[in-house]
C-alpha positions as CSV (number, residue, x, y, z in Angstrom):
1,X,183.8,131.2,93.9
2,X,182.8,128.8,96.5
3,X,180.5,130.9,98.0
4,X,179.2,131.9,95.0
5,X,178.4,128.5,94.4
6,X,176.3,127.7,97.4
7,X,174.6,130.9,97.0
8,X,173.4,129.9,93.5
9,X,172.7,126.3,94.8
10,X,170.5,127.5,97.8
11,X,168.2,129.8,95.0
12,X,168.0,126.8,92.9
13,X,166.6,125.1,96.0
14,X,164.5,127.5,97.4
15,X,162.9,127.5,93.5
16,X,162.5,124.0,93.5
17,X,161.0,124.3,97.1
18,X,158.4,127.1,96.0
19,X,157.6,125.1,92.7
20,X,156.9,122.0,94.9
21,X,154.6,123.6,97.0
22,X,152.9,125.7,93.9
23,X,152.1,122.0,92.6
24,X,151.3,120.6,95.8
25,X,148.8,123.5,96.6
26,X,146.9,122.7,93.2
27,X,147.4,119.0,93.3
28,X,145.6,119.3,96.9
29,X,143.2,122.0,95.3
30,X,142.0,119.7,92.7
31,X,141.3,117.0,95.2
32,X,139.1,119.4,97.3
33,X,137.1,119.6,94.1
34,X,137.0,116.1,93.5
35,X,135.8,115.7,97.1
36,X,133.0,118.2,97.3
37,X,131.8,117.2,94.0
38,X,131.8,113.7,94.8
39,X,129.0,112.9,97.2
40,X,126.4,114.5,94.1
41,X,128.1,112.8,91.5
42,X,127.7,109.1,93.6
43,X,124.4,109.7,94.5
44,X,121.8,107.4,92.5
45,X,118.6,109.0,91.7
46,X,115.5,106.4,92.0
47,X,112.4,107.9,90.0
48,X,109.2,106.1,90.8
49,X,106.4,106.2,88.9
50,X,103.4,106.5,91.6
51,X,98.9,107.0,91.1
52,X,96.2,107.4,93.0
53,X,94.6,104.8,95.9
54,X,95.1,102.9,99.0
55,X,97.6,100.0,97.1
56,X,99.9,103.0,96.9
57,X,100.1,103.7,100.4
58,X,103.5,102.0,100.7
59,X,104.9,104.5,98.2
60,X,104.1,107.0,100.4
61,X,105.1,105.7,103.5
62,X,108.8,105.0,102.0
63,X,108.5,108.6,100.5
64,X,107.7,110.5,104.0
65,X,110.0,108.2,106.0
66,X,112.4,108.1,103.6
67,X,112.8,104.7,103.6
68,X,114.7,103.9,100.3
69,X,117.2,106.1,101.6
70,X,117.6,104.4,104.6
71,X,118.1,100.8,102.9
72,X,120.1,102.1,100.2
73,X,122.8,103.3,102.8
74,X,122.2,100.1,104.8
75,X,123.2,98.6,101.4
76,X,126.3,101.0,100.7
77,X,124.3,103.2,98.6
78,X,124.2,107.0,98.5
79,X,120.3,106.6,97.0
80,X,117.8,109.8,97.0
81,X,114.3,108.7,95.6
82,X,111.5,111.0,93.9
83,X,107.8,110.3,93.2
84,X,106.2,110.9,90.7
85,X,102.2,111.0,90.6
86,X,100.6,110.0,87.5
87,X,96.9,110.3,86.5
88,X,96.6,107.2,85.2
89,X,98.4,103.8,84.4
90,X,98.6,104.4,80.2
91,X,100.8,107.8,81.5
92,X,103.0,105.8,83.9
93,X,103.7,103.3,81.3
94,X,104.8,106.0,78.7
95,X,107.0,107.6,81.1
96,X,108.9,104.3,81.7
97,X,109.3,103.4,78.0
98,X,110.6,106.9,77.4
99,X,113.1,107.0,80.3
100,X,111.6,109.8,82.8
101,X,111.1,107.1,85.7
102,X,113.0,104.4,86.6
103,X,109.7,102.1,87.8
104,X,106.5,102.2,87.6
105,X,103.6,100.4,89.2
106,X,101.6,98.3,87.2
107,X,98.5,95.0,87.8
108,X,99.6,91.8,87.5
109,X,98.0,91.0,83.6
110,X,99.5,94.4,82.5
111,X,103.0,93.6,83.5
112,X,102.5,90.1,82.2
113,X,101.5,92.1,79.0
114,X,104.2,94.9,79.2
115,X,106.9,91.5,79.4
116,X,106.0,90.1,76.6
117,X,105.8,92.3,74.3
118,X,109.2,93.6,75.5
119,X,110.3,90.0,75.8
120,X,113.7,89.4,75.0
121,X,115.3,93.2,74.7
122,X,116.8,95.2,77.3
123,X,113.6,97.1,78.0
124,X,111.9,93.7,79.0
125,X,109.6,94.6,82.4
126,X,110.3,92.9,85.2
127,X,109.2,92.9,88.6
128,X,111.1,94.0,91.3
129,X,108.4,94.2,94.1
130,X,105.4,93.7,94.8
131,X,103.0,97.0,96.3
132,X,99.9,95.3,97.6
133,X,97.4,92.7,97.4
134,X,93.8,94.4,98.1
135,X,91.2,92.3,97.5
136,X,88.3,92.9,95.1
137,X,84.8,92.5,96.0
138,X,81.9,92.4,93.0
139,X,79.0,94.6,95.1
140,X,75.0,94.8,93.7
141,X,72.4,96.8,95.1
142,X,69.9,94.1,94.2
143,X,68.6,92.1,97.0
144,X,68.3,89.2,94.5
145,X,71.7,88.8,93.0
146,X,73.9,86.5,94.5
147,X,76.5,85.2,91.8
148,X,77.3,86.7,88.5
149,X,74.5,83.8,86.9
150,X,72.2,85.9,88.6
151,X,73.3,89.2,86.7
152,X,70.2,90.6,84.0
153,X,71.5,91.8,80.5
154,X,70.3,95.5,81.7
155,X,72.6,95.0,84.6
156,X,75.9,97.5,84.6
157,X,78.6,96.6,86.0
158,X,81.1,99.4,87.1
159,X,84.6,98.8,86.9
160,X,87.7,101.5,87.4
161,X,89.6,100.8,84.0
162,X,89.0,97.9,80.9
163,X,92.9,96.6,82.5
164,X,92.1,96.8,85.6
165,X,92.5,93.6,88.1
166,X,89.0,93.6,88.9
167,X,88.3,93.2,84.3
168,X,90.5,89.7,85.0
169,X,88.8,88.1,87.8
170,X,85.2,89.1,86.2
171,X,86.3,87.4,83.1
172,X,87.9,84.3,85.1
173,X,84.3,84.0,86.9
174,X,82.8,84.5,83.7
175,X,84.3,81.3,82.1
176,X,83.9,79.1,85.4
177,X,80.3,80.3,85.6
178,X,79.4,80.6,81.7
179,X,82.1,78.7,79.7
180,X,82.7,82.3,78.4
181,X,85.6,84.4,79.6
182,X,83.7,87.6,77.9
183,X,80.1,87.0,78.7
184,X,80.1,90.1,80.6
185,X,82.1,92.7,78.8
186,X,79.0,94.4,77.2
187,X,77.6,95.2,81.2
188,X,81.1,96.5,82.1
189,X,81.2,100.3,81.9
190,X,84.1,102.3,83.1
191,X,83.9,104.6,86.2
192,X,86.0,106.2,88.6
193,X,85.8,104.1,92.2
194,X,83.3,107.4,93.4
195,X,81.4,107.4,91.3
196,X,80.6,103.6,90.8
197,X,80.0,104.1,94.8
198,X,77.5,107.1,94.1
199,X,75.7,104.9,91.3
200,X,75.9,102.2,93.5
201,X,74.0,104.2,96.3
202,X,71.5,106.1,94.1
203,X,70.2,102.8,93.1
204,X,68.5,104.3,90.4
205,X,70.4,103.8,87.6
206,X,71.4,101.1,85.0
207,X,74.8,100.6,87.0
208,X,73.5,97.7,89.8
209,X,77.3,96.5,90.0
210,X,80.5,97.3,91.0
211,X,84.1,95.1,91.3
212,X,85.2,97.6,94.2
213,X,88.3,97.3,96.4
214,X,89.0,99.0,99.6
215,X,88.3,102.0,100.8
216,X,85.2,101.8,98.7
217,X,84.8,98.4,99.6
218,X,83.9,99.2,103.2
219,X,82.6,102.4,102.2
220,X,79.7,100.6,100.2
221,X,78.9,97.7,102.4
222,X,77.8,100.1,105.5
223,X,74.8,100.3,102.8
224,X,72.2,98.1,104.5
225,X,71.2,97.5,100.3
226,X,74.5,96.7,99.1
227,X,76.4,93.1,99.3
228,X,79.2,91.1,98.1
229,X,78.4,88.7,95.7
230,X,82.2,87.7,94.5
231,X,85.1,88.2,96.4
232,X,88.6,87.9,93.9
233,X,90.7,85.0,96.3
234,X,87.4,82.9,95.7
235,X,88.5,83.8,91.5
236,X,91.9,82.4,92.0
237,X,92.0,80.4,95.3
238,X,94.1,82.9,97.0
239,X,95.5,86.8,97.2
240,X,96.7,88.0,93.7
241,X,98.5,91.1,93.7
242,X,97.0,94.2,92.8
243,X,99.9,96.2,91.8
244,X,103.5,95.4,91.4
245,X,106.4,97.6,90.9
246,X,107.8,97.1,87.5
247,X,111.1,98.2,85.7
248,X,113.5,97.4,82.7
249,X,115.7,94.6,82.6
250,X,118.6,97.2,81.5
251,X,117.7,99.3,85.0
252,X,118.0,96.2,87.0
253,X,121.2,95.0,85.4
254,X,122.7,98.7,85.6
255,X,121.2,99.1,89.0
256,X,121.7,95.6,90.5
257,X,121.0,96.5,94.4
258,X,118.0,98.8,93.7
259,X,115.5,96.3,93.7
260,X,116.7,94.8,96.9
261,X,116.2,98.4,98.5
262,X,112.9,98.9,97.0
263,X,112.1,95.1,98.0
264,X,113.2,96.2,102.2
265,X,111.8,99.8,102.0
266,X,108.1,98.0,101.1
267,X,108.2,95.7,103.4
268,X,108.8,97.9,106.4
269,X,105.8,99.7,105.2
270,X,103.7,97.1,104.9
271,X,104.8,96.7,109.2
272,X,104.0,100.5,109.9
273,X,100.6,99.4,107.9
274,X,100.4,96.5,109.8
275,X,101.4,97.6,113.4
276,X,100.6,101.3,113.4
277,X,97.7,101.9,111.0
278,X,96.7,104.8,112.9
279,X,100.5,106.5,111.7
280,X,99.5,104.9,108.5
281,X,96.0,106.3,108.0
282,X,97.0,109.8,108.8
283,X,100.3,109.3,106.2
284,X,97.6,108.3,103.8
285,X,95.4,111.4,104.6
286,X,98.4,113.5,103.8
287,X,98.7,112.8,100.4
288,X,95.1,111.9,99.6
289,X,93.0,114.2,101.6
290,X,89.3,112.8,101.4
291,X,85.8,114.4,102.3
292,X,83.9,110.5,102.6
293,X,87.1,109.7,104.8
294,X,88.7,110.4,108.4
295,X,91.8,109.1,109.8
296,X,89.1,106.7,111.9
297,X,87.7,105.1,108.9
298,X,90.7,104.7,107.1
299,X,92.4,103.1,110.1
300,X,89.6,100.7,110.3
301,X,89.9,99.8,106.8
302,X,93.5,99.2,107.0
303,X,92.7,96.7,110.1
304,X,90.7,94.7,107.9
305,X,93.1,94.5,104.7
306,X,96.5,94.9,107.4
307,X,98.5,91.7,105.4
308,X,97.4,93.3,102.2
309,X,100.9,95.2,101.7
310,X,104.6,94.3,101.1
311,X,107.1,93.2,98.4
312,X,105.7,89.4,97.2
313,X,104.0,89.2,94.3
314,X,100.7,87.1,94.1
315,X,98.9,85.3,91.6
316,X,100.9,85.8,88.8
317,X,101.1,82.6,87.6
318,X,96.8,82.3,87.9
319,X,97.3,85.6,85.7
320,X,99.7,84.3,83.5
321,X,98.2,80.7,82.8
322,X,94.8,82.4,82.0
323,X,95.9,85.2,79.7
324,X,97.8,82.1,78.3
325,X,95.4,80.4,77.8
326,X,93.0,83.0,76.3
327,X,96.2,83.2,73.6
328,X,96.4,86.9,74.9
329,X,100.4,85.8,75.9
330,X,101.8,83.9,73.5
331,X,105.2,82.7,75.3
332,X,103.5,82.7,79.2
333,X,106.1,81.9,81.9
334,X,106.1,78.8,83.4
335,X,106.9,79.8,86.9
336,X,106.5,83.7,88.2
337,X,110.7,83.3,88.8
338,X,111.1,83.9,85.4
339,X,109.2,87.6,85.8
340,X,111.1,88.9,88.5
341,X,113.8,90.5,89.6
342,X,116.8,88.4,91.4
343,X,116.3,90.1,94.7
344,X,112.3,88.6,94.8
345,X,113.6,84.8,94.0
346,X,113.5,84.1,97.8
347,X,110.4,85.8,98.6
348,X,107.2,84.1,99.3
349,X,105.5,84.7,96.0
350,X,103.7,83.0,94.0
């Protein structure tokens, strides 16, 4: 009987034994599931909203160096950014409010526009960096223009879109100069930045004008008939920004380190831009390929406009005083703190 006993005793144990492992073996299965699954399921996907033109060189840079990534693991982050080209801002914009990208790039008086009339809901825009601050330069082909006073009625002025930075500082010159913000807005006609250079150039047209930024800038001016007559920090008494990275106030709370990233990633662009604009022109090239430009003019163009890049934002409160002003914003922040993201409160912007 006593052996009997043990004998039963030992099966028992050797069950228990191979009913132990069985569970082991799938506990430990599960768990290498778990694991391989888990670096994809952590991973934050950034979607930026990106255009067309040298302001968005930044965006490129941090796409081919993959610089998000790098300051999102600096940060503890498992972040993989895509971009996203758009055709035009009104696109962008749409894809924001419908929740395809996570930020989008926008001028300063658009996001002070976009804010207010999401003021106050979870889809409020914010900034979270600033792109770049390329200055605009008010070009004529007449040898006898000097200010906008001197601008005829048959004049045209050429200007890339009716929101445009460029539409702002024309109508801020307009009411220094005329005691009439829109003075002007008959002579403005839209047209892509090529072809306000080719109208520009012909010289035979109604279009004697154009509020141009750079490349086309320096393009134009190698024109021995073509000069600036208003340059946009004269407008404003400084640098304004000409396109800022904007997202939702529900992104930024959900996503609290992603505009610090995006804040880093920008500004070690804007030192590749500022250090190595060879590197930079030919990154450039890459994603705009251009028959009116090498990597030799571009490079000299980004020499000129070299602190024109990085993650302040400028101006804002010259934007948001004179759409204030002009009763276009009806709340207008007091202090550009009160448009940005936490990350940007200890930047140098103004």
């Amino acid at each position: 009987m006593h052996g009997h006993t043990g004998s039963t005793q030992s099966l028992r144990a050797r069950g228990l034994t191979a009913s132990l492992r069985g569970a082991l073996h799938a506990i430990g299965a599960l768990f290498a599931v778990i694991t391989a699954a888990s670096p994809a399921s952590a991973q934050e996907q950034v979607k930026i909203g990106i255009g067309y033109g040298l302001a968005f060189l930044p965006d490129y840079i941090c796409q081919d160096l993959k610089l998000v990534e790098k300051y999102g693991k600096a940060l503890h982050l498992n972040v993989k950014a895509s971009y996203e080209r758009f055709s035009g801002a009104g696109p962008t914009q749409d894809a924001l409010a419908s929740g395809a990208i996570d930020m989008a790039p926008f001028g300063a008086a658009p996001l002070l526009l976009a804010r207010e009339k999401t003021r106050n809901t979870p889809r409020q825009i914010v900034a979270i960096s600033g792109i770049a601050t390329l200055p605009a330069v008010l070009l004529s082909n007449r040898a006898d223009v000097h200010s906008v006073a001197d601008l005829r009625a048959a004049d045209r002025i050429a200007m890339p879109t009716l929101t445009a930075p460029q539409m702002y500082f024309l109508q801020m010159q307009s009411q220094k100069t005329f005691g009439q913000y829109d003075r002007l807005r008959r002579q403005v006609t839209v047209l892509t930045p090529g072809d306000a250079l080719a109208a520009l150039l012909a010289g035979t047209g109604p279009v004697t004008a154009a509020f141009s930024s750079p490349p086309y800038t320096e393009l134009a001016l190698k024109d021995e008939n073509i000069h600036p007559i208003l340059r946009s920090e004269t407008v404003i008494g400084g640098k304004a920004s000409f396109l800022v990275m904007g997202a939702m106030a529900a992104y930024v709370s959900a996503h609290p380190k992603i505009p610090e990233v995006i804040d880093k990633a920008m500004d070690e662009a804007a030192r590749i831009i500022h250090d190595d604009p060879r590197r930079a022109a030919q990154i450039y090239l890459a994603h705009e390929p251009s028959k009116a430009l090498n990597a030799a003019d571009v490079d000299a163009v980004l020499r000129d406009n070299k602190d024109e890049f990085g993650s302040a934002v400028e101006g804002m409160q010259v934007f948001a005083d004179f759409l204030g002003w002009r009763g276009v914003l009806k709340t207008p922040p007091r202090s550009w703190k009160e448009i940005v993201a936490p990350a940007l409160l200890s930047s140098p912007s103004t």
